[in-house]
C-alpha positions in Angstrom: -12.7 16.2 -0.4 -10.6 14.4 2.2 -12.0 16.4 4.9 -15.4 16.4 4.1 -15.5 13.0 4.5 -13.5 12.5 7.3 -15.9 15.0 8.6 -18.7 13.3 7.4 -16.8 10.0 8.5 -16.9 12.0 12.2 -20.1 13.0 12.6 -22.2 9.6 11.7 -20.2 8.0 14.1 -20.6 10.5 16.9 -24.1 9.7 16.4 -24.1 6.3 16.5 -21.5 5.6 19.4 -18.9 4.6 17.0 -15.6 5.7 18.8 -13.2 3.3 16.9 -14.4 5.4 13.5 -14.4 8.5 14.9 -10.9 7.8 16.0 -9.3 7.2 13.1 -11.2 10.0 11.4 -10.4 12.1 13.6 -6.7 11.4 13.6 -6.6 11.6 9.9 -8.3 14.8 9.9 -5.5 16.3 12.2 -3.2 15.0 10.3 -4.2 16.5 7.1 -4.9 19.9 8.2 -1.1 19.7 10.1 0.3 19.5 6.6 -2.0 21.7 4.8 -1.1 25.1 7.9 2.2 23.9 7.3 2.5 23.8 3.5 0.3 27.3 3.0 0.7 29.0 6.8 -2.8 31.0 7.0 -5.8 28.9 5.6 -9.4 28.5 6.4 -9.8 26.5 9.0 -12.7 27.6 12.2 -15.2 28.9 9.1 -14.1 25.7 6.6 -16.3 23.0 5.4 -19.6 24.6 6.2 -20.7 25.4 2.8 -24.3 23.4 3.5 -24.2 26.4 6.5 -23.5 29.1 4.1 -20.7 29.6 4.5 -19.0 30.1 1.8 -16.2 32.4 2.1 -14.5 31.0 4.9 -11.4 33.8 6.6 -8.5 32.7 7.3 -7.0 31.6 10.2 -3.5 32.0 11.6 -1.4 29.4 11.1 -0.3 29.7 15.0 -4.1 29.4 16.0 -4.7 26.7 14.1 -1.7 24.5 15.6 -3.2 25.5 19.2 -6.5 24.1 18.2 -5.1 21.1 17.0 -3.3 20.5 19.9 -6.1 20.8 21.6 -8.0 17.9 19.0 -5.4 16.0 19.7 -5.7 15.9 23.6 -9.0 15.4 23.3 -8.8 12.4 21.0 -6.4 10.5 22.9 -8.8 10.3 25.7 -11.5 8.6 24.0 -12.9 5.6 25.5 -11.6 3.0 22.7 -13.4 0.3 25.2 -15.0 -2.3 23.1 -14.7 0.0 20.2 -13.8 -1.4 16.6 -13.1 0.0 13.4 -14.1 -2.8 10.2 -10.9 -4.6 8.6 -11.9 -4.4 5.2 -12.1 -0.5 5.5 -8.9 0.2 7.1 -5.9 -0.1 4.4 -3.9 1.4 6.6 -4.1 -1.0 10.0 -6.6 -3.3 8.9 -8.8 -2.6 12.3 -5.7 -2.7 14.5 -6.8 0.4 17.0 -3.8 -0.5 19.4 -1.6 0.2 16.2 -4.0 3.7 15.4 -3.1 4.8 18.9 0.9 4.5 18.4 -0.3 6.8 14.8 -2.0 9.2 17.2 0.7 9.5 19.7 3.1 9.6 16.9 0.7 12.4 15.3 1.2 14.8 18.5 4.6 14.1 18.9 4.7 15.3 15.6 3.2 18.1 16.2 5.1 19.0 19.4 8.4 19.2 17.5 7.2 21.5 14.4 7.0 24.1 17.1 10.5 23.6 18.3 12.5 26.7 16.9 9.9 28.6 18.7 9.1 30.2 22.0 6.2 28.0 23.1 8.6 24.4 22.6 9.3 23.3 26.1 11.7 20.2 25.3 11.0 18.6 28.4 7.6 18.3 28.5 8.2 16.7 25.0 10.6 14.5 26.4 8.2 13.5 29.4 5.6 12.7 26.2 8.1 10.4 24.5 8.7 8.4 27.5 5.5 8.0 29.0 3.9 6.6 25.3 4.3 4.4 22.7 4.9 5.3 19.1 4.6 3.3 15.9 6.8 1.1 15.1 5.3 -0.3 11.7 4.5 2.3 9.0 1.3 3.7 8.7 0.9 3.3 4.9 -1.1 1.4 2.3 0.3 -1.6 0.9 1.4 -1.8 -2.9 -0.4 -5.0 -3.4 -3.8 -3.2 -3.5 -3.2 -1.1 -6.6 -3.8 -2.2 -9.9 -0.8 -0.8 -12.0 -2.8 -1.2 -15.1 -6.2 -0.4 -14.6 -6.2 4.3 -14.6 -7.3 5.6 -11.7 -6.4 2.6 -9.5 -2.6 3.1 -9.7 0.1 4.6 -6.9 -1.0 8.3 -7.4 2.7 9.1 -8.6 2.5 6.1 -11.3 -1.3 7.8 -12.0 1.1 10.9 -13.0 3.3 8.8 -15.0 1.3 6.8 -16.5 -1.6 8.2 -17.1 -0.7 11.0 -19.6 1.5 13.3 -17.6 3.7 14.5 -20.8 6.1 16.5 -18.4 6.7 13.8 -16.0 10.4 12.5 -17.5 11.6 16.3 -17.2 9.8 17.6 -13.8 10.0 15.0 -12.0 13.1 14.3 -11.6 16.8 13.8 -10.2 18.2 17.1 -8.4 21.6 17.8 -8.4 22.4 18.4 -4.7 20.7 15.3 -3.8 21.8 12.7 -6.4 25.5 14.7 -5.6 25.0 13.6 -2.1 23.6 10.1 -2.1 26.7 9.3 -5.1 29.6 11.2 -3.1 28.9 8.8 -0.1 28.0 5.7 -1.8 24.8 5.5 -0.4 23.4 2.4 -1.7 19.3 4.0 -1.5 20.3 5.9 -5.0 20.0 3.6 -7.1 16.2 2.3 -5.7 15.2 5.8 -6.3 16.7 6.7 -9.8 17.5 5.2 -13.1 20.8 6.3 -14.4 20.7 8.7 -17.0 22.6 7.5 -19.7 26.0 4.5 -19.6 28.2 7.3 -20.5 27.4 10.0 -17.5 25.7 7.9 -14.3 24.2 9.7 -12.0 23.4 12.9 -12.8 20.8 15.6 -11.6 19.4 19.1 -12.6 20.1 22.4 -10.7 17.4 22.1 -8.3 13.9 24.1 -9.3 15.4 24.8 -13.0 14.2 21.6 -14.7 13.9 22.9 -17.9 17.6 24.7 -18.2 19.8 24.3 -21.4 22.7 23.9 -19.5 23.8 20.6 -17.7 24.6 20.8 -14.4 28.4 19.3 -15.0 28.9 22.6 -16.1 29.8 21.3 -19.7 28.0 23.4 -23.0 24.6 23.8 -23.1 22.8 21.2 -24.3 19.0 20.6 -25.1 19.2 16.9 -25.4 20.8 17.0 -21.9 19.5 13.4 -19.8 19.0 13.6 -16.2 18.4 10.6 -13.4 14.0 9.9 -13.2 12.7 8.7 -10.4 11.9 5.1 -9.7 8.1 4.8 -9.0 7.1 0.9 -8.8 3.6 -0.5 -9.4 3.8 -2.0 -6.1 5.4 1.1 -4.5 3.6 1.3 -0.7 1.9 4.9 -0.3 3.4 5.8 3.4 1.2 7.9 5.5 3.4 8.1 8.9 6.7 6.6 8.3 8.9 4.2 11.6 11.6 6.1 10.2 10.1 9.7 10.7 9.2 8.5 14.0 12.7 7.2 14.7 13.9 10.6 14.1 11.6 12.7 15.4 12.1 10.7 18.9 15.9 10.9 18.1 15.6 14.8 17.9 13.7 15.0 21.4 16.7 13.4 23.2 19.3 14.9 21.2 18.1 18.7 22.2 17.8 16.8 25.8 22.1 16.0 25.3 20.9 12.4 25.7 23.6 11.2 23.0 23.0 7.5 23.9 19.6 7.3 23.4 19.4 10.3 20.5 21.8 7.7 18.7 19.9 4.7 18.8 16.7 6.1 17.5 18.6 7.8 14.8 20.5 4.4 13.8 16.9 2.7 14.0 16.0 5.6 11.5 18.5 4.9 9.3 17.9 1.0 9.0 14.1 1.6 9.0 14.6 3.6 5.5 17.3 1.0 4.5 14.7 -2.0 4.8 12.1 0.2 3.2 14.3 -0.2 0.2 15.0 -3.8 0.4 18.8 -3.2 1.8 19.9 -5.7 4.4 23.3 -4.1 4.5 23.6 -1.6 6.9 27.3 -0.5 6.8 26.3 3.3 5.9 24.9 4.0 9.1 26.9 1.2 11.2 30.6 2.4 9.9 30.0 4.6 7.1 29.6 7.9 6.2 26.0 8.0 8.0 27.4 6.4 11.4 26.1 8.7 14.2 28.3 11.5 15.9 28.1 12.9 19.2 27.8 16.7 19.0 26.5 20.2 19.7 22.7 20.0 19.8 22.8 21.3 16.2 25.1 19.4 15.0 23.1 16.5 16.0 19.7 17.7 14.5 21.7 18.3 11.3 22.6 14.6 11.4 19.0 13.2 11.5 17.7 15.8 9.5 20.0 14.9 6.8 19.5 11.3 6.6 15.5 12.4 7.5 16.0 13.9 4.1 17.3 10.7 2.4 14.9 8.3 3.8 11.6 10.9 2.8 12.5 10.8 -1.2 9.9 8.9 -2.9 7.9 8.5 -0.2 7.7 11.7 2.0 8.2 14.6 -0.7 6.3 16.6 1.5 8.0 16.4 4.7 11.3 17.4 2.8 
């Protein structure tokens, strides 16, 4: 549905000259097929959405291909003439018309992009590099805001407080606490756990399931089974933003280009930016994890410096991200 009408979206305003519509159209349209190849590898993709062509049995592409061709959208939409071009206000809840700011979200996009290809032959880090120096990224969150949902009103919640509240009986025992994460976020006093979960009970704290096994019989302390068992649920506010592009994915994406570069100066700042981004994202003004604690930065082996940020990339997504976990 989402693609339909972003192609739809794409092709009315080809026709009418529209370019600051058929940017943003066309950026979220890259955008969601990126996570789509990358969540189910081989999909339609060249043959999809042409049902009204009759087509409707669509092959499947390779997931490979389809990140070429993407590439190639992308190059071609950042050289649109945004000249004079507009997008309304009242439509956009993401930028509210701001096309400077839906340029950083394209350029943020392909950087994107760039680095999901990196543990393969065709990644050429400097060229990367060159990218990220040469063009600005986003530095405010391409999300929409908490305030526009209606917590109250069904089908005009958060989508995750739409699963909670709106009749999902499994909710309290799927969605919820894991027990490597809440293990890791309690081990170093990591002051985001307690904005994501609500304790399970006084007597135990923090606790989480074995990851994927949700509805075990035995508790994850390793104490005797036990049906009644009460594990950590997620916090999911009525006002909870809906993040599209995150500053602190950015952060570390941009980190991760000058860390495999063995630029420790510069992988460190973006990383520390990261870190605080995700922190402020929860309200905390205290920034001691990442400035002295057990987050503070390290300089390293190239791997042991991705295995930083992708650690902490890890923390920040919960809640917000799941999918880029």
């Amino acid at each position: 549905g989402v693609l339909a009408d972003l192609d739809k979206i794409k092709t009315v305003a080809a026709e009418t000259g529209e370019n600051g519509n058929y940017f943003v159209a066309e950026a979220l349209s890259i955008f969601t097929w990126q996570i789509m190849t990358d969540l189910w590898g081989n999909i339609p993709y060249s043959e999809a959405l042409q049902g009204g062509n009759g087509i409707v049995s669509p092959k499947f592409d390779n997931s490979e291909d389809i990140y070429t061709d993407l590439m190639a959208r992308m190059n071609a939409l950042l050289e649109v003439n945004l000249n004079d071009a507009q997008v309304a206000e009242e439509y956009d809840f993401i930028y509210a018309g701001n096309l400077a700011k839906w340029v950083e979200f394209a350029n943020s996009l392909k950087l994107k992009l760039m680095l999901r290809i990196s543990e393969t032959p065709g990644y050429n880090n400097a060229q990367t590099l060159a990218f990220v120096e040469a063009n600005d990224f986003l530095t405010t969150s391409a999300k929409i805001d908490g305030s526009v949902w209606s917590d109250g009103q069904e089908g005009k919640r958060h989508p995750m407080r739409e699963f909670e509240a709106g009749g999902a009986s499994y909710f309290s025992t799927n969605v919820i606490a894991c027990k490597n994460f809440i293990d890791y976020l309690n081990n170093n006093n990591d002051p985001r756990i307690d904005r994501l979960f609500k304790i399970a009970d006084a007597k135990v704290g923090y606790r989480g399931a074995f990851f994927g096994d949700f509805d075990s019989k035995e508790k994850s302390d390793g104490s005797t089974s036990d049906d009644q068992v009460k594990y950590c649920t997620v916090r999911f506010d009525g006002d909870m933003d809906l993040m599209i592009m995150s500053d602190w994915e950015v952060n570390f994406y941009i980190s991760e280009v000058y860390a495999r570069a063995g630029r420790h100066d510069e992988a460190k700042a973006y990383y520390e930016q990261g870190v605080k981004s995700s922190l402020a994202q929860h309200g905390i003004s205290d920034f001691s994890i990442v400035e002295n604690g057990y987050a503070a930065w390290k300089d390293g082996s190239t791997e042991e410096e991705i295995k930083q940020i992708g650690m902490q990339k890890w923390v920040a997504n919960a809640n917000y991200q799941h999918i880029e976990s």
